[in-house]
VOPAGU-2260 file (C-alpha; in pm, 1 decimal, decimal comma):
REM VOPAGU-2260
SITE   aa  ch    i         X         Y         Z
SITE  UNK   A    0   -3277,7   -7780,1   -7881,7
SITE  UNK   A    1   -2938,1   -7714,2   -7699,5
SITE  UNK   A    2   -2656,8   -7937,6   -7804,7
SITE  UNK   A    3   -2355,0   -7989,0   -7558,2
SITE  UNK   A    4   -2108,6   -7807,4   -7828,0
SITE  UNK   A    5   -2387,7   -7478,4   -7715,0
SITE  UNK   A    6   -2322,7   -7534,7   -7325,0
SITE  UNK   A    7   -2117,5   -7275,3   -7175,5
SITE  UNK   A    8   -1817,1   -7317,6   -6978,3
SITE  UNK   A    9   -2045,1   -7239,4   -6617,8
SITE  UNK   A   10   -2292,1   -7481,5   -6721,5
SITE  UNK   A   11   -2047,4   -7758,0   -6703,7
SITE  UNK   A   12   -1885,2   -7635,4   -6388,8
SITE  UNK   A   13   -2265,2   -7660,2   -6287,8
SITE  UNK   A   14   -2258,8   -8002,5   -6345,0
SITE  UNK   A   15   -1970,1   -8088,0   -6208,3
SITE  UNK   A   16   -2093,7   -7941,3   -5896,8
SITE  UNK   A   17   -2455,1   -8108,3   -5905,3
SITE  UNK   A   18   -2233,4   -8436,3   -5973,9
SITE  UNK   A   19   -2017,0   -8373,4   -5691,2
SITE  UNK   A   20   -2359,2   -8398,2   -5452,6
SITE  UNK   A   21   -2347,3   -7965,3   -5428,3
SITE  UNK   A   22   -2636,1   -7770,2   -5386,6
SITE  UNK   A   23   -2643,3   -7583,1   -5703,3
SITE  UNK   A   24   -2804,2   -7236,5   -5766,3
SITE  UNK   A   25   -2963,9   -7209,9   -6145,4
SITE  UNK   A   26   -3082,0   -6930,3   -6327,4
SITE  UNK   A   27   -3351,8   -6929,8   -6628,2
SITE  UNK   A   28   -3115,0   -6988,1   -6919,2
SITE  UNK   A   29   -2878,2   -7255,7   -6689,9
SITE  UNK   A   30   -3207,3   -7442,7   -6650,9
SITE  UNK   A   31   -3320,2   -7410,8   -7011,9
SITE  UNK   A   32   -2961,6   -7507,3   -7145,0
SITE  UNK   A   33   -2920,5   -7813,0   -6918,9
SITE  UNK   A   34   -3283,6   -7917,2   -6973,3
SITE  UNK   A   35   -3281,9   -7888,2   -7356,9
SITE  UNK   A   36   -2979,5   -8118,1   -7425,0
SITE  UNK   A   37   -3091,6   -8452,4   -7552,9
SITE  UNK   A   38   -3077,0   -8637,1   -7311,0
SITE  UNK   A   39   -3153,2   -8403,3   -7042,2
SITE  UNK   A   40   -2867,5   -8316,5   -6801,1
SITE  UNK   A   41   -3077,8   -8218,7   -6506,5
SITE  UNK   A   42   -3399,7   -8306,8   -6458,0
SITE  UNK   A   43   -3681,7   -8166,1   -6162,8
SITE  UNK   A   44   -3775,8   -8330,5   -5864,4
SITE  UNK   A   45   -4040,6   -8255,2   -5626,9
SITE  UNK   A   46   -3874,4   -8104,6   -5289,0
SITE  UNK   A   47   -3516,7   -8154,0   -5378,5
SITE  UNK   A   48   -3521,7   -7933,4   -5713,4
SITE  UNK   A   49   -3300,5   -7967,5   -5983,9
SITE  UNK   A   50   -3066,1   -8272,7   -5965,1
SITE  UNK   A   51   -2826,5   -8420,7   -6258,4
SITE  UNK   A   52   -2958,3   -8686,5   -6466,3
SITE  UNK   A   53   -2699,8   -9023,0   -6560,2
SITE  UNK   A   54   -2659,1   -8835,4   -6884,2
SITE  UNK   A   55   -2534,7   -8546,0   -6671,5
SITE  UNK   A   56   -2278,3   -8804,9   -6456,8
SITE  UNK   A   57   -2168,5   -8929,3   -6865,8
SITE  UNK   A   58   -2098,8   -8559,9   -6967,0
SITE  UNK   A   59   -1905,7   -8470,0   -6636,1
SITE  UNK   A   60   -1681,4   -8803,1   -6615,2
SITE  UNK   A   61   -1627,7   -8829,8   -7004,4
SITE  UNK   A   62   -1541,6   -8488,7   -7059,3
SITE  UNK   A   63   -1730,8   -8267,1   -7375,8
């Protein structure tokens, strides 16, 4: 399980991104951090991809 104290410094610039309504490119490990936080930060959807999650929006406005 990833915590946010273990998400790097691209993953949130990655999120501000995805919050910012960007198309955001993801590799393995981006995916796997932002998918094992608790709550997820990003979650799959069919078509669109990877989109961020409320909890995502919460991280991004409210800082880390």
């Amino acid at each position: 399980m990833t915590t946010l104290a273990d998400l790097t410094t691209q993953d949130y610039e990655i999120l501000r991104e995805a919050a910012a309504g960007k198309s955001i490119n993801l590799d393995f490990q981006q995916v796997r951090n932002l998918l094992d936080v608790e709550p997820p930060l990003i979650e799959a959807k069919p078509i669109y991809g990877f989109q961020i999650t409320k909890a995502g929006e919460d991280v991004v406005q409210h800082g880390h």
